[in-house]
KOLDOPA-19944 format. One record per atom (N, C-alpha, C): residue number from 1; residue in one letter; atom name; x, z, y. Coordinates in steps of 0.02 Angstrom, whole numbers, padded with zeros to 5 digits, always signed. Atoms other than C-alpha are relative to their C-alpha. Example, Ala and Ser with C-alpha at 12.3 -4.5 7.8 and 13.67 -1.06 7.14 Angstrom:
REM residues 2
+-----+---------+-------+--------+--------+--------+
: num : residuo : atomo :      X :      Z :      Y :
+-----+---------+-------+--------+--------+--------+
:   1 :       A :     N : +00045 : +00000 : -00059 :
:   1 :       A :    CA : +00615 : +00390 : -00225 :
:   1 :       A :     C : +00045 : +00000 : +00060 :
:   2 :       S :     N : -00042 : -00003 : -00059 :
:   2 :       S :    CA : +00684 : +00357 : -00053 :
:   2 :       S :     C : -00039 : +00037 : +00055 :
+-----+---------+-------+--------+--------+--------+
END
This chain:
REM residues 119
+-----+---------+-------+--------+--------+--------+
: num : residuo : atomo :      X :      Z :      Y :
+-----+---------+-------+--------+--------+--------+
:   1 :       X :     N : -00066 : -00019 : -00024 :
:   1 :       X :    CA : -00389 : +12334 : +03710 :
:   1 :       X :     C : +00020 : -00040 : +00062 :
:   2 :       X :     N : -00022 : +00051 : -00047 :
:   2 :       X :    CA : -00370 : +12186 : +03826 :
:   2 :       X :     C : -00030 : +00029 : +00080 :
:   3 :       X :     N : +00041 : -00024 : -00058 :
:   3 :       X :    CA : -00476 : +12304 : +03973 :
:   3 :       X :     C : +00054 : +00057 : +00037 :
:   4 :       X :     N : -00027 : -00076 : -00021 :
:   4 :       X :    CA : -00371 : +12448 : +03950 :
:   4 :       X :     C : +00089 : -00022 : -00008 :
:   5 :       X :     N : -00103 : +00021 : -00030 :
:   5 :       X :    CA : -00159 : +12418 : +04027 :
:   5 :       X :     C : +00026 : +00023 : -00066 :
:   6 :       X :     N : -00028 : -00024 : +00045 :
:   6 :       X :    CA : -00102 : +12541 : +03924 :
:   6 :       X :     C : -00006 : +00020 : -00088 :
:   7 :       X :     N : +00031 : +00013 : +00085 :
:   7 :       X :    CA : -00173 : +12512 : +03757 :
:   7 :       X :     C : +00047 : -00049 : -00030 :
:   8 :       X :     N : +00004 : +00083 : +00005 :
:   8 :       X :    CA : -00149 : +12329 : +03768 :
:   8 :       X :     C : +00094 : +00017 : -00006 :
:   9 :       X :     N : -00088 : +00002 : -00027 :
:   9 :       X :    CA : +00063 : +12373 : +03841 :
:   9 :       X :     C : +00023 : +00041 : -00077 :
:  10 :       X :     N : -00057 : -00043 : +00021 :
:  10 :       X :    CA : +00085 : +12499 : +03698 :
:  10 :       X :     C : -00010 : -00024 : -00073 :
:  11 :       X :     N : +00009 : +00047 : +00049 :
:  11 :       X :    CA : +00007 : +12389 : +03559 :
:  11 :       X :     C : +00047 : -00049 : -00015 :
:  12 :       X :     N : -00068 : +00075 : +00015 :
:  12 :       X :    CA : +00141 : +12240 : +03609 :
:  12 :       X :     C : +00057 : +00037 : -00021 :
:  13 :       X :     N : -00036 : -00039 : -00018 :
:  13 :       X :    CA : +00240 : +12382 : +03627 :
:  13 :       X :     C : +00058 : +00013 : -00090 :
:  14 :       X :     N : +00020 : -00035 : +00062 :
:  14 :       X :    CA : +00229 : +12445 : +03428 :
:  14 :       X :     C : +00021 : -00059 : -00047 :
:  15 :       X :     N : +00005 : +00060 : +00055 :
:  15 :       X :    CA : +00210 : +12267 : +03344 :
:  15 :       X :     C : +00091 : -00007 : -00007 :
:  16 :       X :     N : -00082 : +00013 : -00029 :
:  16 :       X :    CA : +00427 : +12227 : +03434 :
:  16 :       X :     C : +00025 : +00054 : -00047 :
:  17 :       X :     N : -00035 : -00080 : +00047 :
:  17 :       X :    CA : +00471 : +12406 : +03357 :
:  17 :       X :     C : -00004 : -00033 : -00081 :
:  18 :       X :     N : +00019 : +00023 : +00084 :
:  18 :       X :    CA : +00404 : +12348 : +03190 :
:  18 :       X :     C : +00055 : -00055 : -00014 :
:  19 :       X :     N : -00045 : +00081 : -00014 :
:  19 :       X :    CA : +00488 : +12185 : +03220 :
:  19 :       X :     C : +00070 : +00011 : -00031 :
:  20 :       X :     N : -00078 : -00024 : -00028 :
:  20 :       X :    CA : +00648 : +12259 : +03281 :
:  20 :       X :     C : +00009 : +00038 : -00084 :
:  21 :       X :     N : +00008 : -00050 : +00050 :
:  21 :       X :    CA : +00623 : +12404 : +03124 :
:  21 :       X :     C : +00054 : -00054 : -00051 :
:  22 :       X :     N : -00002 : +00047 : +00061 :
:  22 :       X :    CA : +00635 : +12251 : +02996 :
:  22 :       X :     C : +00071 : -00041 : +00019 :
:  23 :       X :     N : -00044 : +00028 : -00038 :
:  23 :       X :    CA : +00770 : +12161 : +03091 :
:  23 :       X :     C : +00079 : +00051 : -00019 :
:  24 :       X :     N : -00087 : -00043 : -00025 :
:  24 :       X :    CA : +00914 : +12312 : +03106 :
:  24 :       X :     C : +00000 : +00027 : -00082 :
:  25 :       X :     N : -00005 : +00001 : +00065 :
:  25 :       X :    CA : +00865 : +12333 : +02914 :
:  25 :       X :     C : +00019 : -00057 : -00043 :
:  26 :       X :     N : -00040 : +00054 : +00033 :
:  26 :       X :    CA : +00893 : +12178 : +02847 :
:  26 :       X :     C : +00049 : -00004 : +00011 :
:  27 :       X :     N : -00079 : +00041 : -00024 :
:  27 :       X :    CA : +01036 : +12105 : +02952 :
:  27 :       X :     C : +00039 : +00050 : +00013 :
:  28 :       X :     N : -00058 : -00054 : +00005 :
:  28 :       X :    CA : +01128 : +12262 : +03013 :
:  28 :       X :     C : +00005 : +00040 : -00054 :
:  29 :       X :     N : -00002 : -00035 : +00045 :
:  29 :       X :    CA : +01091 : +12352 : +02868 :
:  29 :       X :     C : -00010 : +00074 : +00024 :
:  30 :       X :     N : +00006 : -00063 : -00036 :
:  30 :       X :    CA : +01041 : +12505 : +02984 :
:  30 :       X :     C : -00058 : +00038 : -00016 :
:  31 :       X :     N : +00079 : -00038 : +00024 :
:  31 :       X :    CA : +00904 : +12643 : +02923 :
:  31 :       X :     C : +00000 : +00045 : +00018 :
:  32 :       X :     N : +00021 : -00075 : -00010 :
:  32 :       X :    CA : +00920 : +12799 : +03003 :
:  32 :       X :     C : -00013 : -00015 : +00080 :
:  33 :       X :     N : +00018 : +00017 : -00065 :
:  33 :       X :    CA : +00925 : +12752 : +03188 :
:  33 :       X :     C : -00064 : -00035 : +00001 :
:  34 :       X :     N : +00035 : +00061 : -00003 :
:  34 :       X :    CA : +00802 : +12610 : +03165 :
:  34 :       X :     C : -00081 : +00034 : -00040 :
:  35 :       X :     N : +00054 : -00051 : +00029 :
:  35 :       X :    CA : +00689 : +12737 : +03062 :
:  35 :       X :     C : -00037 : +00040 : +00055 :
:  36 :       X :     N : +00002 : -00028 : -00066 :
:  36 :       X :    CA : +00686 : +12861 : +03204 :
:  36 :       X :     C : -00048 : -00035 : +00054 :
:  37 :       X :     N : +00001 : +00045 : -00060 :
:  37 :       X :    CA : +00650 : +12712 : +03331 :
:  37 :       X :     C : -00102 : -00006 : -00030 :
:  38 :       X :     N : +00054 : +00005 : +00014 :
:  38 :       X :    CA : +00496 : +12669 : +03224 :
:  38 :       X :     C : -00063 : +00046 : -00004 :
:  39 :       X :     N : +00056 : -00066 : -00014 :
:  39 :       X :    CA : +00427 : +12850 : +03212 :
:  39 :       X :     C : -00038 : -00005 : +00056 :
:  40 :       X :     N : +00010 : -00010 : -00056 :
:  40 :       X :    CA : +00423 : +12868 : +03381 :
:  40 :       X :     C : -00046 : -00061 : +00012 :
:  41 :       X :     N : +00047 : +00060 : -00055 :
:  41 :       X :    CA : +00363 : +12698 : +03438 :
:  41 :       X :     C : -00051 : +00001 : -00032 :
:  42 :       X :     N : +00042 : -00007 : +00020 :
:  42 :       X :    CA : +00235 : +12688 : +03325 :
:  42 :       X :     C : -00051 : +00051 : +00027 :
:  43 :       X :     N : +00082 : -00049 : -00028 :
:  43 :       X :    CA : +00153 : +12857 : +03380 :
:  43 :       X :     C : -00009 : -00011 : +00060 :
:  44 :       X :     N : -00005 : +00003 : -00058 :
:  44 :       X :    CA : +00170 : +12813 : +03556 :
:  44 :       X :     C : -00090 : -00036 : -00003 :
:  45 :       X :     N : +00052 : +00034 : +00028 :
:  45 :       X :    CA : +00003 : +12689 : +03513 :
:  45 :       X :     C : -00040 : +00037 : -00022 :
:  46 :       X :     N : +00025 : -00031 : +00032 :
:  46 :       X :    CA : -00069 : +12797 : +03386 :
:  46 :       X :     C : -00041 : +00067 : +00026 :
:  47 :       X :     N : +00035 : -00045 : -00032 :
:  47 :       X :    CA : -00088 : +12945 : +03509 :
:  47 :       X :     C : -00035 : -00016 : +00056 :
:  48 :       X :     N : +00043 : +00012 : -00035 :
:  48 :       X :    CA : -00158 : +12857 : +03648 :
:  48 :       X :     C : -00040 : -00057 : -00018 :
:  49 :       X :     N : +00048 : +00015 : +00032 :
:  49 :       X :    CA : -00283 : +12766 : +03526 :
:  49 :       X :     C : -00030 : +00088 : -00016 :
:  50 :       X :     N : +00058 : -00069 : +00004 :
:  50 :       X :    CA : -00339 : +12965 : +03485 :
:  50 :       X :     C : +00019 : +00015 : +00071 :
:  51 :       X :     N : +00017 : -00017 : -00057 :
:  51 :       X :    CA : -00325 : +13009 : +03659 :
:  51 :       X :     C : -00083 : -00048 : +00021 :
:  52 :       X :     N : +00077 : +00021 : -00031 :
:  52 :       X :    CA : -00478 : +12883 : +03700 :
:  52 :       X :     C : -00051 : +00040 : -00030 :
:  53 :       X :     N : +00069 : -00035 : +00028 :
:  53 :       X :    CA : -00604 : +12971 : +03585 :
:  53 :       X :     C : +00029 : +00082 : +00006 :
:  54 :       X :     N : -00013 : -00056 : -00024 :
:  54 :       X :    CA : -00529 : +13144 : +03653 :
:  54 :       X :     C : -00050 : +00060 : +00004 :
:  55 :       X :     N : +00074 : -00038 : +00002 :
:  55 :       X :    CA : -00668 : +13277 : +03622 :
:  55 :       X :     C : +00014 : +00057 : +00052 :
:  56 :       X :     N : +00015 : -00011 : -00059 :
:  56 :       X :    CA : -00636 : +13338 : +03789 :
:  56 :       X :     C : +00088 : -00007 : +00054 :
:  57 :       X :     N : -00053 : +00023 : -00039 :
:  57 :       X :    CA : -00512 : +13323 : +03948 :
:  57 :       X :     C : +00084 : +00020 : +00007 :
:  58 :       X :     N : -00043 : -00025 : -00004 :
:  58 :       X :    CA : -00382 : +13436 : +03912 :
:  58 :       X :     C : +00022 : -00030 : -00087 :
:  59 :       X :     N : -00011 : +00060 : +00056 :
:  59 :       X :    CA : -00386 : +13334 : +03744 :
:  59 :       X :     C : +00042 : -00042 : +00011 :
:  60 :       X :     N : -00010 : +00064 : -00025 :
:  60 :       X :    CA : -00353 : +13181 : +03810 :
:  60 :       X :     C : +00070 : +00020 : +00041 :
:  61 :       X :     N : -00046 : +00005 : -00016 :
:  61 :       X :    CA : -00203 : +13238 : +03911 :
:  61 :       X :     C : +00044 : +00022 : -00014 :
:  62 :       X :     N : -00074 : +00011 : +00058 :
:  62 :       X :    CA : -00108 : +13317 : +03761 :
:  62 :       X :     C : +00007 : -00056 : -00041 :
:  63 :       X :     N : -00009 : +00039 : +00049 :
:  63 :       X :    CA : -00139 : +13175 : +03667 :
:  63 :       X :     C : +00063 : -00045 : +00052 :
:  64 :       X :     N : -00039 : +00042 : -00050 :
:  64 :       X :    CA : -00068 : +13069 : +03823 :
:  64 :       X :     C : +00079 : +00034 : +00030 :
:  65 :       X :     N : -00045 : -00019 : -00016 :
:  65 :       X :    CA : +00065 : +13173 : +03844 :
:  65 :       X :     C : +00048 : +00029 : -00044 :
:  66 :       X :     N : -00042 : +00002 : +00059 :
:  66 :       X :    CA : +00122 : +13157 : +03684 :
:  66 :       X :     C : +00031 : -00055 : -00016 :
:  67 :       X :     N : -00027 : +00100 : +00005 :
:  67 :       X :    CA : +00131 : +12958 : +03695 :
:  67 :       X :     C : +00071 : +00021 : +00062 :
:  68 :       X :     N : -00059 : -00030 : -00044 :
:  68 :       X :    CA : +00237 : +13020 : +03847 :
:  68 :       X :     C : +00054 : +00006 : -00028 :
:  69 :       X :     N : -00075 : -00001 : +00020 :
:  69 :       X :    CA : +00378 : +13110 : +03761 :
:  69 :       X :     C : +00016 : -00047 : -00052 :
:  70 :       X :     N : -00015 : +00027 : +00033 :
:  70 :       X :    CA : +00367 : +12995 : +03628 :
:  70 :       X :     C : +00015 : -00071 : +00011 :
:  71 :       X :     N : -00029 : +00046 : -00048 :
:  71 :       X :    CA : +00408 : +12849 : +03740 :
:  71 :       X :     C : +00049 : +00031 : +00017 :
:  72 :       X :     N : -00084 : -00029 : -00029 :
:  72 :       X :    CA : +00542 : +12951 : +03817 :
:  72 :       X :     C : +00032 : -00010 : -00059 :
:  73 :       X :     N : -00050 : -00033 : +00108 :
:  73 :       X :    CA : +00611 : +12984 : +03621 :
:  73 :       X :     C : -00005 : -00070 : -00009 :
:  74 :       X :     N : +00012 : +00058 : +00026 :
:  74 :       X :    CA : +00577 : +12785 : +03586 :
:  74 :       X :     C : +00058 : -00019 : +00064 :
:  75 :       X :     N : -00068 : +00043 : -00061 :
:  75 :       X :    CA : +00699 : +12731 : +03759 :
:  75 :       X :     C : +00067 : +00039 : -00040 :
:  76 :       X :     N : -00070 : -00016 : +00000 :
:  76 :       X :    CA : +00837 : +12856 : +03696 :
:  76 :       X :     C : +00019 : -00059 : -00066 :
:  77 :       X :     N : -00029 : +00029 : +00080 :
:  77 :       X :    CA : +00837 : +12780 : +03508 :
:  77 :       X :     C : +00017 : -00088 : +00006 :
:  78 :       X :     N : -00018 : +00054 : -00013 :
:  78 :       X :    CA : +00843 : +12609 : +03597 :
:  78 :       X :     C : +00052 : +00014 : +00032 :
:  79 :       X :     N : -00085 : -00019 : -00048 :
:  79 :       X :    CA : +00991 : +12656 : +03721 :
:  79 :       X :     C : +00055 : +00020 : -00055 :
:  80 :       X :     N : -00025 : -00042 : +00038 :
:  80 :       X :    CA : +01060 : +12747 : +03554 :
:  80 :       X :     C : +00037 : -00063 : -00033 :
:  81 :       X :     N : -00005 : +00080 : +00022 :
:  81 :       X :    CA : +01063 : +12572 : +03455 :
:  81 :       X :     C : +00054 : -00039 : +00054 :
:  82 :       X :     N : -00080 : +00061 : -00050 :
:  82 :       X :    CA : +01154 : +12471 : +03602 :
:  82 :       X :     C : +00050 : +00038 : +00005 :
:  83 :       X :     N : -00036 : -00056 : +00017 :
:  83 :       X :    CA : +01261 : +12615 : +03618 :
:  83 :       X :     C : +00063 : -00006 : -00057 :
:  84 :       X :     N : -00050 : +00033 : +00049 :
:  84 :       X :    CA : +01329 : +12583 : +03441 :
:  84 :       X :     C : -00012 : -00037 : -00020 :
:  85 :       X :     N : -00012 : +00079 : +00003 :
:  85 :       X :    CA : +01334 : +12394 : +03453 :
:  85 :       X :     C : -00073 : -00011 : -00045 :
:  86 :       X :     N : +00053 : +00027 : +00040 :
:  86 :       X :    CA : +01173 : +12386 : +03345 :
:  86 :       X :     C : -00049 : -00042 : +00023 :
:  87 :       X :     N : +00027 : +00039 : -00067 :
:  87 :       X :    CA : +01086 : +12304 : +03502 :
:  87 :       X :     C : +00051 : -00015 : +00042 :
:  88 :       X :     N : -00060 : +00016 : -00072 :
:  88 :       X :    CA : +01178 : +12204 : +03634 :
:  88 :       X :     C : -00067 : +00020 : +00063 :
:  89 :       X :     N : +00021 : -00017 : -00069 :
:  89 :       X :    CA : +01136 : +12259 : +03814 :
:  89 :       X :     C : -00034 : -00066 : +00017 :
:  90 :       X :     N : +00018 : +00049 : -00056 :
:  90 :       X :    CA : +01135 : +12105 : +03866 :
:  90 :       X :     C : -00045 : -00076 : -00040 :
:  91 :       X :     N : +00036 : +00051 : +00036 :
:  91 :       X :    CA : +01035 : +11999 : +03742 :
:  91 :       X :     C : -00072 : +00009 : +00031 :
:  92 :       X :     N : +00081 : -00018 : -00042 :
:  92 :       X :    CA : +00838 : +11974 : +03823 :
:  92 :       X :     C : -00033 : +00028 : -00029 :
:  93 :       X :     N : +00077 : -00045 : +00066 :
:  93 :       X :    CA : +00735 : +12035 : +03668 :
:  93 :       X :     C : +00039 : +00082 : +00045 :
:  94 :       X :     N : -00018 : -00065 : -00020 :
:  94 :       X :    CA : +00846 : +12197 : +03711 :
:  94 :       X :     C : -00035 : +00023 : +00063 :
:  95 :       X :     N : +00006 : +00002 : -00067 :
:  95 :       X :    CA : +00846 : +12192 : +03893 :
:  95 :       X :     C : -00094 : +00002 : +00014 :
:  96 :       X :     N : +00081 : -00018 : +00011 :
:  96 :       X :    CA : +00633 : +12156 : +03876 :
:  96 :       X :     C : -00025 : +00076 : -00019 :
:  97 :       X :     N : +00019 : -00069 : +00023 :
:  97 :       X :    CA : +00619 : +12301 : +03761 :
:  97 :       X :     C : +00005 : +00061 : +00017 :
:  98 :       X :     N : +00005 : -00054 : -00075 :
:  98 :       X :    CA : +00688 : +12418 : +03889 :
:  98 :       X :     C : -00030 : +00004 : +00057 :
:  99 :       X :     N : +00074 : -00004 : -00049 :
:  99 :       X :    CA : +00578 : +12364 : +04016 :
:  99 :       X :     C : -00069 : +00020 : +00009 :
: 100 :       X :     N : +00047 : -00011 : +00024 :
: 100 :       X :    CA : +00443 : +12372 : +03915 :
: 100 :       X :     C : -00022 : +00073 : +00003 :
: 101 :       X :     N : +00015 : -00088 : +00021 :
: 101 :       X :    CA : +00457 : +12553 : +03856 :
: 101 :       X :     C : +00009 : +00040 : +00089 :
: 102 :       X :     N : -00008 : -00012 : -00058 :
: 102 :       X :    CA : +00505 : +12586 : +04046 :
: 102 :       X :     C : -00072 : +00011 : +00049 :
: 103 :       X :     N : +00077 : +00012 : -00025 :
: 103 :       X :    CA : +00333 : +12521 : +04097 :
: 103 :       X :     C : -00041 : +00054 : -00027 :
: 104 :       X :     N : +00016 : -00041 : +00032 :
: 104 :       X :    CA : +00267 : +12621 : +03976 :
: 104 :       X :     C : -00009 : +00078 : +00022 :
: 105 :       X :     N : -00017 : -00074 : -00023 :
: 105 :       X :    CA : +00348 : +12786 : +04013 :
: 105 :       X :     C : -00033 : +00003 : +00068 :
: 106 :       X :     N : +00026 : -00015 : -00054 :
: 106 :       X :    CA : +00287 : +12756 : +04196 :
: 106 :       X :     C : -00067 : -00014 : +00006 :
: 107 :       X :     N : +00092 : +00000 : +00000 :
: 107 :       X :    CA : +00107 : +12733 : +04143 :
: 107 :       X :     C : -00012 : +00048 : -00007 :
: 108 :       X :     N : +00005 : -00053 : +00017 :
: 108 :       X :    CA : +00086 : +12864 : +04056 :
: 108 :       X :     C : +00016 : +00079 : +00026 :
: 109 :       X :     N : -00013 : -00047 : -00040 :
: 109 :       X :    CA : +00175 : +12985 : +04175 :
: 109 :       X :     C : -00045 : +00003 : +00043 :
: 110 :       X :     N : +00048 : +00015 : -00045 :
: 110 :       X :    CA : +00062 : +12919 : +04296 :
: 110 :       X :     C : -00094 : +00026 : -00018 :
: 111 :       X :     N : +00078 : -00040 : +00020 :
: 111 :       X :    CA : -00124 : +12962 : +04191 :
: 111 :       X :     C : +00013 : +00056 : -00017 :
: 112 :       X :     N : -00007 : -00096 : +00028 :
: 112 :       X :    CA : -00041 : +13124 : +04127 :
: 112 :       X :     C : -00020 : +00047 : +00062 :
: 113 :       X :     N : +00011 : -00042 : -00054 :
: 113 :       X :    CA : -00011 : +13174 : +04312 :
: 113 :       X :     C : -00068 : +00006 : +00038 :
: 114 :       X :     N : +00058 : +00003 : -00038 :
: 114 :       X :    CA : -00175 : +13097 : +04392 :
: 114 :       X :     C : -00053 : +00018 : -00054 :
: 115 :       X :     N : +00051 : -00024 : +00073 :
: 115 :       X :    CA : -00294 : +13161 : +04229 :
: 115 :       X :     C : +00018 : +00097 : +00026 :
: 116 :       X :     N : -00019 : -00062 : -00033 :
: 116 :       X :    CA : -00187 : +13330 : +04283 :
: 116 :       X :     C : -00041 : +00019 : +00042 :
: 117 :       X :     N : +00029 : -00004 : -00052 :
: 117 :       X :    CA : -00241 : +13328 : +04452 :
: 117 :       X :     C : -00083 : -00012 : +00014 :
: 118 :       X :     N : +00053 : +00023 : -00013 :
: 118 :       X :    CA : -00427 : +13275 : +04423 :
: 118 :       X :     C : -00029 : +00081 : -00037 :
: 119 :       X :     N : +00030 : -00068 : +00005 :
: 119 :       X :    CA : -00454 : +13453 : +04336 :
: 119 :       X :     C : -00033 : +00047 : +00007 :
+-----+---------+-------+--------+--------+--------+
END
């Protein structure tokens, strides 16, 4: 994983979600937002781990363009959370974790489109 950006980004990415998951369940007592959050982030990982073994190219860029919306769907449920106070804006784990998924979203837009274009 340590070769490949976006493996490695959506792995750290996944573990925080988990983190976070366990976190807005204990202490806020929150399970449906925080449920949601984990779907999503989780497959974000999950599909571009089956995107590498892709049994061919147009494979590989639904799988990747499924981590896609599911990064997009993983930023709202974080924006959703600060939103109603369940995250502060302005705390760093937060503030990180939007960057993160940010990075993310613009990787992945990025091999969807250039995987596109190599066609």
């Amino acid at each position: 994983m340590r070769d490949n950006t976006i493996l490695s980004k959506s792995f750290e990415f996944v573990i925080r979600v988990v983190k976070l998951y366990k976190y807005l369940c204990d202490e806020q007592k929150e399970y449906i937002l925080s449920k949601q959050l984990l779907r999503c982030g989780t497959s974000i990982g999950a599909n571009i781990n089956e995107a590498q073994a892709g049994q061919s190219k147009a494979d590989f860029i639904a799988k990747m363009g499924i981590s896609s919306k599911e990064a997009r769907e993983s930023k709202y449920w974080l924006e959703l959370l600060i939103k109603t106070d369940y995250l502060n804006i302005n705390d760093k784990y937060t503030k990180s974790l939007l960057y993160d998924i940010d990075k993310i979203v613009k990787l992945l837009t990025s091999i969807v489109k250039s995987s596109q274009g190599n066609m």
